[in-house]
Each structure stands twice: as structure tokens, then as C-alpha cells.
C-alpha positions in Angstrom: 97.4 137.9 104.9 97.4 134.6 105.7 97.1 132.8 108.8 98.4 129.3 109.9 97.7 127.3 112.9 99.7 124.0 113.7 99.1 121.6 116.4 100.4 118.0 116.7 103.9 118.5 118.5 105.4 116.6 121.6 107.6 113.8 122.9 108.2 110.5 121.6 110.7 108.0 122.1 113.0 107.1 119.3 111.7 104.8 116.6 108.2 106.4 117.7 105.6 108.4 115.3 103.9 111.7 115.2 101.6 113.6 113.3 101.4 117.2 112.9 98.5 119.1 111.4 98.7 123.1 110.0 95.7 125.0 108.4 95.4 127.8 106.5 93.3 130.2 106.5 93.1 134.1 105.4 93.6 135.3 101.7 94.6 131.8 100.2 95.3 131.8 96.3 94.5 129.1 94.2 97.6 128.1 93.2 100.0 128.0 96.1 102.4 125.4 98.2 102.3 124.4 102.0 104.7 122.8 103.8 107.0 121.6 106.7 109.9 123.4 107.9 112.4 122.8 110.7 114.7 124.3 112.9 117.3 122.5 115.7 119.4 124.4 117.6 121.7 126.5 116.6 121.3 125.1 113.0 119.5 126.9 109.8 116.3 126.3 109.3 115.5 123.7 106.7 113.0 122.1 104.3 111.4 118.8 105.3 108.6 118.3 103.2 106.1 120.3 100.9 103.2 119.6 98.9 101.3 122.2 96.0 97.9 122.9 95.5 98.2 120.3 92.2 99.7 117.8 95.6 103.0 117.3 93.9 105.3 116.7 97.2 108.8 117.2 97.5 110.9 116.0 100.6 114.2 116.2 102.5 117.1 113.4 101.4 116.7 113.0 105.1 112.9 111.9 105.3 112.4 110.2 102.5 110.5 106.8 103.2 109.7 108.1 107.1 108.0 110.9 106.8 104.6 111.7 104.5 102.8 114.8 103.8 99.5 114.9 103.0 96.8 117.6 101.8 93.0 117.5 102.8 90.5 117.6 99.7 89.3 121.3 100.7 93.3 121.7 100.2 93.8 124.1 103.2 95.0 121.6 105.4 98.1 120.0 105.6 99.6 116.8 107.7 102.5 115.5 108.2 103.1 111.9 109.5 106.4 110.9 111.0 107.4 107.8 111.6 110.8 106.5 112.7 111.3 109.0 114.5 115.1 109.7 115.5 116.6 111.9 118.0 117.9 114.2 115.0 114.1 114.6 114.0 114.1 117.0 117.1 113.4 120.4 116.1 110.8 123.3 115.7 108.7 122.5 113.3 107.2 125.1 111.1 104.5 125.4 108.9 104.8 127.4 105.7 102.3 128.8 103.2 103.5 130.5 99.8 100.9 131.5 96.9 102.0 131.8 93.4 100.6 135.3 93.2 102.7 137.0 95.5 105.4 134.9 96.4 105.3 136.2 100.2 106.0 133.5 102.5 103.8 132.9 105.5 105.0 131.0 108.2 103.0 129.4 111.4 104.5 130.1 115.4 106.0 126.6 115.1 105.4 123.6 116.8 108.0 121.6 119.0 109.1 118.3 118.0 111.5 115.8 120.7 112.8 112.8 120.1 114.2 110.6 123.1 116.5 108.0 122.4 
């Protein structure tokens, strides 16, 4: 098992920035990937931004050059900072953990992200 907390969420006003934070903890293999989700409502949930244990990051057409992810030298620990912020940033943000052993996904209880414009 694997167990991920996130904190970091809120309310900012368009144009604005935030950071969110996730770390994992539990049965973490060596080789694995963490990374952003989100979900709006009544939309899928989708990928924003991920980042391996070897910190090659990946990211959403629609974040590119606003948003970077980040991963902490003990590797556990994840952050993602988002700037421009614009009202279709708003979403539940998710944190995800996969290792390479089992493929399981782990997912955090999410973390609320508003933008005002």
C-alpha cells in the first residue's frame, strides 16, 4: 500500500499562483512515477503533470510554460507550482503514485483548486 497526502489547495484570483505539495509514503518502489491529476466538473479526469523517479516530467499541452513539477532529493515528495492561473485551472487536483513493479495506481483524497476571474 501506499499512502499520499496533499496539501496546498485554495483560492486565487486569475493570473494568481499556487503550489501544491503530495508525499508518499508506505511501500514505495524504487522505480516509480508521481504526479498531478485533475478533475472539473462534470469532465474526465485528466493528466496535468508527472515526474519519474529518474525526474523525467511530462505535462499537459495545457500547462506547458505555467505550471512546473518538481521532485524533492529523498524523491518522495512532489510539488507542483502554478502560475498563471486561469479560471479553467479550477479543478480537484489529485495526486497519483504508480511503481513499476506493480503497476497499481495510488491516488491521494484530492485537493481543491479555484480560480476567480
Amino acid at each position: 500500500q501506499v499512502h499520499l497526502v496533499e496539501s496546498g489547495g485554495g483560492l486565487v484570483q486569475s493570473g494568481g499562483s499556487l503550489t501544491l505539495s503530495c508525499t508518499a509514503s508506505g511501500n514505495i518502489f524504487s522505480h516509480n512515477v508521481l504526479g498531478w491529476y485533475r478533475q472539473a466538473p462534470a469532465k474526465e479526469r485528466e493528466l496535468v503533470a508527472t515526474v519519474s523517479s529518474g525526474r523525467v516530467t511530462n505535462y499537459a499541452d495545457s500547462v506547458k510554460g505555467r505550471f512546473t513539477i518538481t521532485r524533492d532529493s529523498g524523491w518522495n515528495t512532489i510539488y507542483l507550482q502554478m502560475n498563471s492561473l486561469k479560471p479553467e485551472d479550477t479543478a480537484v487536483y489529485y495526486c497519483n503514485y504508480r511503481g513499476f513493479d506493480s503497476w497499481t495506481d495510488y491516488w491521494g483524497q484530492g485537493t481543491q483548486v479555484t480560480v476567480s476571474s
